[in-house]
C-alpha positions, 0 to 999 in steps of 0.5 A, spaced: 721 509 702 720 515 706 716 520 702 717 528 700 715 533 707 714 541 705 719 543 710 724 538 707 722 541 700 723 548 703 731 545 705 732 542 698 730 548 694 735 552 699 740 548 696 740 550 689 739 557 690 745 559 688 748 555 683 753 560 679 757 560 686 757 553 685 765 550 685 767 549 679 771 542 679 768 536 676 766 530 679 763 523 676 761 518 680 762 510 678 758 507 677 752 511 678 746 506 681 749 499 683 745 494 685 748 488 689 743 481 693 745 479 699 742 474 705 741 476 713 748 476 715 752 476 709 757 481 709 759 483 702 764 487 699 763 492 693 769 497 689 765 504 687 770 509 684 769 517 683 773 521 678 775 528 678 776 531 672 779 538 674 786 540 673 787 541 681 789 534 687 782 534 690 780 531 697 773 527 697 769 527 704 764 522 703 758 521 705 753 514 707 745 516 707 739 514 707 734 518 701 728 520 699 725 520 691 721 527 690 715 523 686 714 528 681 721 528 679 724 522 681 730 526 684 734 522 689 735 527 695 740 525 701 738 526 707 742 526 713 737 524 720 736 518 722 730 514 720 728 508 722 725 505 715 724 498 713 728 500 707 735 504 710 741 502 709 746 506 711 748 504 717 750 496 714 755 500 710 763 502 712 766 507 708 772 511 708 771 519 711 775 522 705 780 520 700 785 523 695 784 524 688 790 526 683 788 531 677 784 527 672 785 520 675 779 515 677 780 512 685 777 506 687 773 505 694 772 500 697 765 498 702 763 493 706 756 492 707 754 488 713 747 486 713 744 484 720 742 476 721 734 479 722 735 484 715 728 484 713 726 481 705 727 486 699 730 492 698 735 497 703 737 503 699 742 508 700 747 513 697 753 514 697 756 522 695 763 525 695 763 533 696 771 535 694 774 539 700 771 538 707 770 546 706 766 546 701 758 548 705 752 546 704 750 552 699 754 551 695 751 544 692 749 546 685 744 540 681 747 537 675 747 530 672 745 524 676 745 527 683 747 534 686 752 538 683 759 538 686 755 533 691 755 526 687 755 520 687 752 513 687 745 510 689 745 503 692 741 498 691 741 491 695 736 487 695 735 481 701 733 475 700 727 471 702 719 472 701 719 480 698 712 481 696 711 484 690 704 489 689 702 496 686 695 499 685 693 503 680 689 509 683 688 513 677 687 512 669 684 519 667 683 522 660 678 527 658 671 526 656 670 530 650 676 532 646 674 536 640 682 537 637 688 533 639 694 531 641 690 527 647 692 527 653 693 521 658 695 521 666 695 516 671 698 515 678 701 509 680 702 507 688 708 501 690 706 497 696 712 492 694 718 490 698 722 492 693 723 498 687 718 496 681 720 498 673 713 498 670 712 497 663 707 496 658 703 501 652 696 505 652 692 500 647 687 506 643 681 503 639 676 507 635 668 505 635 669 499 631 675 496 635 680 497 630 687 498 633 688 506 631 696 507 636 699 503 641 703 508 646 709 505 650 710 507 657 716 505 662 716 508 668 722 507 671 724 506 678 718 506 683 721 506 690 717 502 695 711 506 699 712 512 693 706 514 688 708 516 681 704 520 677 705 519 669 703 522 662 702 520 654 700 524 650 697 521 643 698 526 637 692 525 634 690 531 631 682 530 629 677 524 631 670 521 629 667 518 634 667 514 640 674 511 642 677 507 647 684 507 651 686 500 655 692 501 659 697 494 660 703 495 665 707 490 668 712 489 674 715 485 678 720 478 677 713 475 677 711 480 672 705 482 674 699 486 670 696 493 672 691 495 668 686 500 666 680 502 661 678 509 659 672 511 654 673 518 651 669 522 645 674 525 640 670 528 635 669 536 633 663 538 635 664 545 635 666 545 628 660 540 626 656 544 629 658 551 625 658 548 619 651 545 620 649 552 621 653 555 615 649 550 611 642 551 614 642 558 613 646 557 605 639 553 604 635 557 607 637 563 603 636 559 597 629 557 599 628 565 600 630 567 593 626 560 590 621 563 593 622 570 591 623 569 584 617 565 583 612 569 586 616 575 581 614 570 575 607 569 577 607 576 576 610 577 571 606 571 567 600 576 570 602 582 567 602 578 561 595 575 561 593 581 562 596 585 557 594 579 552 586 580 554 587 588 553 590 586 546 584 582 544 579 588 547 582 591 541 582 588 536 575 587 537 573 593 537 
């Protein structure tokens, strides 16, 4: 999939500027993600559906695109130039420019996707959008749901037969070295060389210093589309710890289910708080030391002050 440039981030964000002025008729795309398997040269046919739900007859201009997934937030995104990606598909698919909704009522659509004889193995993607009134600009598309406010839709998924590969990298699994008070944080990014979506699942296996099993934190990353990295986070709420502990990371994707994996070493342990009290102690059994001492030296003189009192006694009664 064709990755996120500044410029076209800039463009997004310009369309979601004004959302109060967005329209105010509702629009649901059925279904939202549909995924369809085809092979080189096969034309097949598939039935979408848009509902609208105001109280006013609508008219739908729709739209075949290509997108782009903003890696951080797994936002889908249309884009209308013409790319030249192992993964498009925009150009296999004929669909109507415009259609009638009555008020409240479901119209079907029908596609054709016609997949050229030297498709390449994997996965094409596209979206198709519907946009109530052909009036409707641009800045007035508002993000809600699924896709983008009054410009929903419907993501498709086609997947051509043949030797797809499937591959992910691991590139980052990192945790903090020294954490004093929880939660623990864990972050990770993923890269998908495939030629295809992956849907990586699995856990974060936690040990402590006696390889004792102390959480097992779930993971589901979702969709990854090809040529995409995806960072992801868990966070385990472990308040406090006492020692070393270990973090393995066990995701699985593909039809072939294969593993990523990652081992993390970190010290939960609150050494800030040890130390404090090591110190509040010392300094409590140096002053008891201090006043030991003290009360000793006062008995010694005390015990003088007797002796000395007892032989002045004696002096007297001798005389």
């Amino acid at each position: 999939m064709k990755k996120l440039t500044p410029a076209l981030l800039f463009f997004v964000s310009l369309l979601f500027v004004n959302q109060t002025n967005a329209a105010t008729s509702t629009i649901t795309a059925i279904p939202p993600r549909l995924q369809l398997n085809a092979s080189p040269g096969e034309t097949i046919k598939s039935t979408l559906k848009v509902r609208n739900d105001s109280e006013n007859q609508q008219y739908f201009s729709i739209y075949v695109n290509d997108f782009v997934v903003d890696s951080q937030t797994n936002t889908p995104i249309p884009i209308s130039e013409n790319i030249t990606s192992h993964w498009s598909l925009r150009k296999w698919i004929s669909a109507p420019s415009m259609i009638p909704v009555d008020a409240g009522q479901t119209q079907n659509i029908e596609i054709t996707i016609r997949v050229p004889s030297t498709a390449l193995p994997g996965g094409h993607y596209a979206m198709i959008t519907y946009m109530p009134n052909a009036d409707l600009k641009p800045g007035e598309l508002k993000k809600t749901a699924t896709i983008i406010g009054q410009r929903v839709g419907t993501l498709l998924y086609l997947q051509i037969k043949g030797d797809i590969k499937e591959k992910a990298n691991l590139l980052e699994f990192t945790v903090p070295k020294h954490i004093e008070k929880g939660p623990v944080e864990f972050t990770g990014k993923l890269e998908n060389l495939s030629d295809i979506h992956i849907q990586p699942q699995g856990y974060i296996r936690i040990t402590d210093m006696f390889n004792k099993e102390v959480a097992k934190l779930p993971l589901d990353l979702g969709n990854i589309f090809p040529e995409n990295t995806k960072e992801f986070k868990s966070v385990w709420s472990q308040k406090w710890g006492y020692g070393r502990y270990s973090a393995e990371l066990n995701l699985v994707y593909g039809t072939q289910n294969n593993v990523l994996s990652g081992l993390v070493y970190f010290w939960h342990f609150p050494i800030t708080a040890v130390i404090y009290s090591l110190v509040a102690l010392i300094s409590i059994l140096t002053i008891i030391v201090i006043l030991n001492k003290r009360s000793h030296k006062h008995q010694e003189e005390l015990e003088k002050e007797v002796r000395a009192l007892q032989r002045e006694i004696e002096d007297l009664e001798k005389k």
